[in-house]
C-alpha positions as CSV (number, residue, x, y, z in Angstrom):
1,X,-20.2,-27.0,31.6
2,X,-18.4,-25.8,33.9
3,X,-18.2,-27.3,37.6
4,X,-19.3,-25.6,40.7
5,X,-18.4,-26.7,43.8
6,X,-17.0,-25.1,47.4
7,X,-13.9,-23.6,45.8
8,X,-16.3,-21.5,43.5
9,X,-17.5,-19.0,45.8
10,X,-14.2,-18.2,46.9
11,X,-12.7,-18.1,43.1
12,X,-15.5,-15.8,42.7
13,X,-14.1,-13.5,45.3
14,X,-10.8,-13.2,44.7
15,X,-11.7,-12.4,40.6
16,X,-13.6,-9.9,41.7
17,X,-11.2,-8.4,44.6
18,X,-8.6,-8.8,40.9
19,X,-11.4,-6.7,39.3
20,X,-11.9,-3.9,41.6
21,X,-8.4,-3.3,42.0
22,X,-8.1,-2.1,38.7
23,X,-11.1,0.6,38.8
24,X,-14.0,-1.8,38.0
25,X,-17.1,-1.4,40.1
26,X,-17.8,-5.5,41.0
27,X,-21.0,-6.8,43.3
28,X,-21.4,-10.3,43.7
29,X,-23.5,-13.1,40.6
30,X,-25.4,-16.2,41.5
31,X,-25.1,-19.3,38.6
32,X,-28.3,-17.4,36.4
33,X,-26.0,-14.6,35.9
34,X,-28.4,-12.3,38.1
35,X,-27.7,-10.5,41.7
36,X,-26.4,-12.5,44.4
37,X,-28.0,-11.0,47.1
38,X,-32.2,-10.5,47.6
39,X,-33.4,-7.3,47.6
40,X,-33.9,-5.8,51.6
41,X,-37.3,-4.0,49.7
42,X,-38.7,-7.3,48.7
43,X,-42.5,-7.7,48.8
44,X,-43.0,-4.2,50.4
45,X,-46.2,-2.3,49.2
46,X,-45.9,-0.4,47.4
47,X,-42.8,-1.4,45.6
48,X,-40.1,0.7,47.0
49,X,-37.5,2.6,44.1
50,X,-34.1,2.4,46.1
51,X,-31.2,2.6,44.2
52,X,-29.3,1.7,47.6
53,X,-30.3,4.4,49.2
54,X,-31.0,2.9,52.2
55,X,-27.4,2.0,52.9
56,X,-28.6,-2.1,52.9
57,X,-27.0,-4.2,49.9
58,X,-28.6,-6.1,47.8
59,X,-29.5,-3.6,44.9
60,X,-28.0,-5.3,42.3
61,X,-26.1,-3.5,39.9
62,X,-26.0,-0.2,42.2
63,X,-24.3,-2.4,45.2
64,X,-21.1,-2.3,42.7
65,X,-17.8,-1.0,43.9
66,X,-14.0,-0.8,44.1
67,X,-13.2,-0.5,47.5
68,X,-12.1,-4.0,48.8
69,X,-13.7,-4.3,52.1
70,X,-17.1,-4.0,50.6
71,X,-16.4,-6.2,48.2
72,X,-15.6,-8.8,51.4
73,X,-18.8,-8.1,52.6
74,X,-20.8,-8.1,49.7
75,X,-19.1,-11.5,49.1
76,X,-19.8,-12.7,52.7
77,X,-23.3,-11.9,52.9
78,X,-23.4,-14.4,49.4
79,X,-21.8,-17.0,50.2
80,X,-23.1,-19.2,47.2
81,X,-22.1,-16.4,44.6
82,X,-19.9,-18.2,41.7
83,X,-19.4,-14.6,40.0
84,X,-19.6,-11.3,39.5
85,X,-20.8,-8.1,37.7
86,X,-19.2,-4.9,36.5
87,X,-21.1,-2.5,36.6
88,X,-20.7,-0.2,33.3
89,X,-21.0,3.4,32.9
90,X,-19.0,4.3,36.0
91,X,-16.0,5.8,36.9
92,X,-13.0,5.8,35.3
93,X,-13.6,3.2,32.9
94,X,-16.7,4.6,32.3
95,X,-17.3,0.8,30.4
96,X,-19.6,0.0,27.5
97,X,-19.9,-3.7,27.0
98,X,-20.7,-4.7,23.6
99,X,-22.5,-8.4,23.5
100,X,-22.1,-10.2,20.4
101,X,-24.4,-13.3,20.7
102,X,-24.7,-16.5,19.1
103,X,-27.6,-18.2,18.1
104,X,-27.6,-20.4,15.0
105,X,-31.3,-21.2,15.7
106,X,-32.0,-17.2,15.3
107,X,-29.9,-17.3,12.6
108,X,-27.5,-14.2,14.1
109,X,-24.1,-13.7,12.9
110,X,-23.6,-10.7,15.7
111,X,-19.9,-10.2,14.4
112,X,-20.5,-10.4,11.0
113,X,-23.2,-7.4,11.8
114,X,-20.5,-5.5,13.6
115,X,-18.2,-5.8,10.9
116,X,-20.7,-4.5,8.4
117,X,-21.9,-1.7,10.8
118,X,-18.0,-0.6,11.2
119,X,-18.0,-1.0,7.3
120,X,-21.1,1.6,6.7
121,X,-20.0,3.7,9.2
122,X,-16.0,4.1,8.8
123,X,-15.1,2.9,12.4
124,X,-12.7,0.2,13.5
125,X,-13.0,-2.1,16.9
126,X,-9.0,-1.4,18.5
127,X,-7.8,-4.4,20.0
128,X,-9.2,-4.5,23.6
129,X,-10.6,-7.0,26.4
130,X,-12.7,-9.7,25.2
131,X,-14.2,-11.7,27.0
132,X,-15.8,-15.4,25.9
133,X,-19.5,-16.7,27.0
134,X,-20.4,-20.4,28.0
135,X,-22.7,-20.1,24.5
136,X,-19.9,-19.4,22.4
137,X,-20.8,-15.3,22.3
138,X,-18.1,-12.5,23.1
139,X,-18.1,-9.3,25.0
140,X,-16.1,-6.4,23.6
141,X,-14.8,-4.0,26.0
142,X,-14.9,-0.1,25.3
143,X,-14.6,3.0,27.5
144,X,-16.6,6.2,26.5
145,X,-16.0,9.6,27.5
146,X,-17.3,11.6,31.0
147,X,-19.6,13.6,28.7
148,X,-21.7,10.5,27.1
149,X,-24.5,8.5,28.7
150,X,-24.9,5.3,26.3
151,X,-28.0,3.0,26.9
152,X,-28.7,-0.4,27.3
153,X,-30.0,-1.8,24.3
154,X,-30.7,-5.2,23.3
155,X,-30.6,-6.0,19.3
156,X,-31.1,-2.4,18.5
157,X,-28.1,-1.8,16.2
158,X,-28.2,-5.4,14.9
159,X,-29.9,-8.6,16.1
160,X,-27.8,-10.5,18.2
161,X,-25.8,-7.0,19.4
162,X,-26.9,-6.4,22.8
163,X,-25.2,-3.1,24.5
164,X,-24.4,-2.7,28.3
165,X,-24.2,0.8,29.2
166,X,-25.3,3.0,32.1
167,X,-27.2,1.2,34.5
168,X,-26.0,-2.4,33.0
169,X,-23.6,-5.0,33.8
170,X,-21.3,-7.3,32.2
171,X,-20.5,-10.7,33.5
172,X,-16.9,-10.7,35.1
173,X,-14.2,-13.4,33.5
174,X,-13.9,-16.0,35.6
175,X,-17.5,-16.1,37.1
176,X,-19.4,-19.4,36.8
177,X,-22.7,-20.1,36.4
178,X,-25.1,-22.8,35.3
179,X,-24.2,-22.9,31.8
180,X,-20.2,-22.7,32.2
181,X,-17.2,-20.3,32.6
182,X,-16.8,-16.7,31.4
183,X,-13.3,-16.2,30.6
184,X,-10.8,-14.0,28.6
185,X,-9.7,-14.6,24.8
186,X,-6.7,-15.3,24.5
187,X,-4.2,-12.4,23.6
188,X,-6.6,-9.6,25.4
189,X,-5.3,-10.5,28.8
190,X,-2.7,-7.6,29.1
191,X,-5.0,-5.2,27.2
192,X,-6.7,-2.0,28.6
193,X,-10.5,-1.3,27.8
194,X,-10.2,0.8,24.5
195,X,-12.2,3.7,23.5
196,X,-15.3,3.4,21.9
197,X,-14.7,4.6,18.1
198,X,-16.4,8.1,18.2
199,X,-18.9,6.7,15.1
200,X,-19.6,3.5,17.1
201,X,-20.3,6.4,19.5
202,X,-23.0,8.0,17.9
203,X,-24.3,5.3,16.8
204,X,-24.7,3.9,20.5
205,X,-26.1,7.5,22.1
206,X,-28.9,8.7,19.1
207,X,-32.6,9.2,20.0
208,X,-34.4,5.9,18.9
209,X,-36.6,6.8,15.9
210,X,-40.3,6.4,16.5
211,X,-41.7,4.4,13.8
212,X,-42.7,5.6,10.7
213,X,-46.8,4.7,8.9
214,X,-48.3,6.0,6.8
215,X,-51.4,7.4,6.9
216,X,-54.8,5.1,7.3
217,X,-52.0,1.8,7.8
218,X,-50.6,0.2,10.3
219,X,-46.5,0.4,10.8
220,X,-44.9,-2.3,9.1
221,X,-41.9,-4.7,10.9
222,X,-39.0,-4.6,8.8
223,X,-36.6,-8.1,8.6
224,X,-36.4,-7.9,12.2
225,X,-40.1,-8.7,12.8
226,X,-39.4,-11.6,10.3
227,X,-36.2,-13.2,12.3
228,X,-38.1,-12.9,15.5
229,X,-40.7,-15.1,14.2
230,X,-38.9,-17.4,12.5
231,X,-37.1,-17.1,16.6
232,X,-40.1,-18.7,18.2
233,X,-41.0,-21.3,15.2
234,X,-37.5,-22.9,16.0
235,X,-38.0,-23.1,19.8
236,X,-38.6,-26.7,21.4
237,X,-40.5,-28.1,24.2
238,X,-39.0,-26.1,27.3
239,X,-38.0,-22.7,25.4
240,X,-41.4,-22.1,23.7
241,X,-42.1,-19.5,26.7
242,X,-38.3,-18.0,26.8
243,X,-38.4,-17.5,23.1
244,X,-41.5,-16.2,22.7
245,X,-41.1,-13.6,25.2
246,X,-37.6,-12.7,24.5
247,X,-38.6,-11.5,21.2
248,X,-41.5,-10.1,22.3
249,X,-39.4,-7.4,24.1
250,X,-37.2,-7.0,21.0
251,X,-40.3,-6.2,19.2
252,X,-41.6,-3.6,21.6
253,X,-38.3,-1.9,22.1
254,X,-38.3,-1.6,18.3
255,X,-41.6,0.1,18.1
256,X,-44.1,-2.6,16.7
257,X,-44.6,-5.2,19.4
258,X,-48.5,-4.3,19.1
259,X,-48.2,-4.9,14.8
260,X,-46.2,-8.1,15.5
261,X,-48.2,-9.8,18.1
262,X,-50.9,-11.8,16.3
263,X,-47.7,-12.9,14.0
264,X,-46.0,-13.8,17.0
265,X,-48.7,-15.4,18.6
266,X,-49.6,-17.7,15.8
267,X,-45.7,-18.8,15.4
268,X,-45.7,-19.8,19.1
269,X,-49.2,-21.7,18.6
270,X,-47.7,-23.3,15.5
271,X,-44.8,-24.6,18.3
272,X,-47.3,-26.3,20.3
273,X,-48.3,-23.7,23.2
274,X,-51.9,-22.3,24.3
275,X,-53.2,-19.3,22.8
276,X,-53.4,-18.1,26.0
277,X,-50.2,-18.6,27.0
278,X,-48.9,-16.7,23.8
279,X,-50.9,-14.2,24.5
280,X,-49.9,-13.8,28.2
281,X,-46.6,-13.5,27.5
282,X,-46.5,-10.9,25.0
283,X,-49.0,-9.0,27.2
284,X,-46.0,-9.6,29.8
285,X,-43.3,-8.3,27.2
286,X,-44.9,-4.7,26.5
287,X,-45.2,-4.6,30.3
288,X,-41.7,-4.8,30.9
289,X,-40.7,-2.9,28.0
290,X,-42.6,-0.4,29.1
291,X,-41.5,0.0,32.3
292,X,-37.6,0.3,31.2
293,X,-38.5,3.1,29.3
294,X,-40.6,5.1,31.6
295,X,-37.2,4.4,34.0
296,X,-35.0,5.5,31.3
297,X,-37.3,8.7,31.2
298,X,-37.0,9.3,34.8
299,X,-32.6,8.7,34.4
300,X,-32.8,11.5,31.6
């Protein structure tokens, strides 16, 4: 783990500054990996939908930019950030982070999956920046073209592949936060972001499938449903919550959250918490989930 202390903040800033100067949109992390700086809408009702708008940081993702002197004072109005975010999808990069996780719990081998995705569908990952994660994950690089919009996703190729595109960020190298430092793989220092392989490409942009029944029955999870629950069975005291709803949302984003959640609820039971609490949280999943994608409606 790494250490943060005084220095951090200011290692923070001058990463970032490194960042920005070579076309990467940056806006300032706290230790959990999320925005720096509160929002200047919070608690106002109704909620307000600024995308920064209103000329006031603190938007998160949409506070990102190049330009040095508002990377200062984003930076100065943070003073305990330890990182920062690039923002993906924007200009000129145009950058598409691909997240390979590691979870042995889950039982993901995220590269493996990448591998046999690139074997089914003819594509090779160039050598580009990498990036390694406290947990022991990666992030691969990749710039797409001015005529693509690519999504976030999370597990939807593969589990344990999550995708930051428009409207996400990735975790800068050299940021710190609570679980250690983010920092680049050796050899892919001197590299340039390379371009997404047009099949990884397609793969990345296509309309999600709704899912399929058949007629008088229910839609059945496929292995997925099954690796989620075997997820929350493996969860100890302290994750039983984060687990549960973490695949939750991977089971609403793929279309049968509502088929999986007795399943779901009876693993996370079978761990040791409340019924209610089970069922609270998946209720809290399909929320969210919800939510993202009547947002990604109003983007489109």
């Amino acid at each position: 783990m790494a250490t943060i202390d005084r220095q951090t903040p200011t290692l923070a800033l001058a990463h970032a500054l490194a960042a920005a100067g070579r076309g990467l949109p940056v806006f300032p992390l706290s230790a959990t990996k999320l925005p720096a700086l509160r929002s200047p809408h919070h608690g106002e009702q109704p909620p307000t939908h600024c995308r920064g708008e209103c000329g006031l940081p603190g938007h998160g993702v949409h506070d990102a930019t190049t330009d040095p002197a508002a990377v200062r004072a984003l930076f100065a109005a943070a003073p305990r950030a330890t990182g920062y975010g690039i923002a993906c999808g924007r200009a000129p990069h145009r950058l598409i982070g691909v997240d390979l996780d590691v979870d042995p719990a889950y039982g993901s081998d995220a590269a493996g999956a990448l591998r046999q995705l690139a074997l089914q569908h003819l594509f090779t990952i160039p050598p580009t920046v990498t990036v390694l994660t406290p947990s022991g994950g990666r992030h691969l690089w990749l710039t797409g073209p001015a005529d693509a919009t690519v999504p976030n996703s999370a597990g939807r190729l593969a589990p344990g592949i999550d995708i930051r595109g428009s409207g996400g960020y990735l975790v800068g190298p050299g940021s710190v936060t609570a679980h250690g430092r983010y920092r680049l793989a050796p050899g892919t220092a001197h590299l340039t972001p390379a371009p997404c392989p047009r099949a990884l490409l397609r793969l990345l942009t296509r309309p999600r499938r709704a899912p399929t029944t058949t007629r008088g029955a229910a839609p059945t999870p496929d292995r997925r449903g099954e690796g989620l629950i075997q997820f929350v069975l493996a969860a100890h005291e302290g994750q039983r919550n984060t687990r549960l709803f973490w695949a939750a949302c991977r089971a609403y984003e793929h279309g049968f959250g509502d088929t999986l959640a007795d399943a779901l609820t009876a693993a996370a039971v079978r761990t040791g918490l409340p019924e209610h609490e089970a069922r609270a949280a998946i209720a809290s999943a399909a929320r969210l989930t919800s939510r993202r994608g009547e947002e990604t409606n109003d983007a489109t």
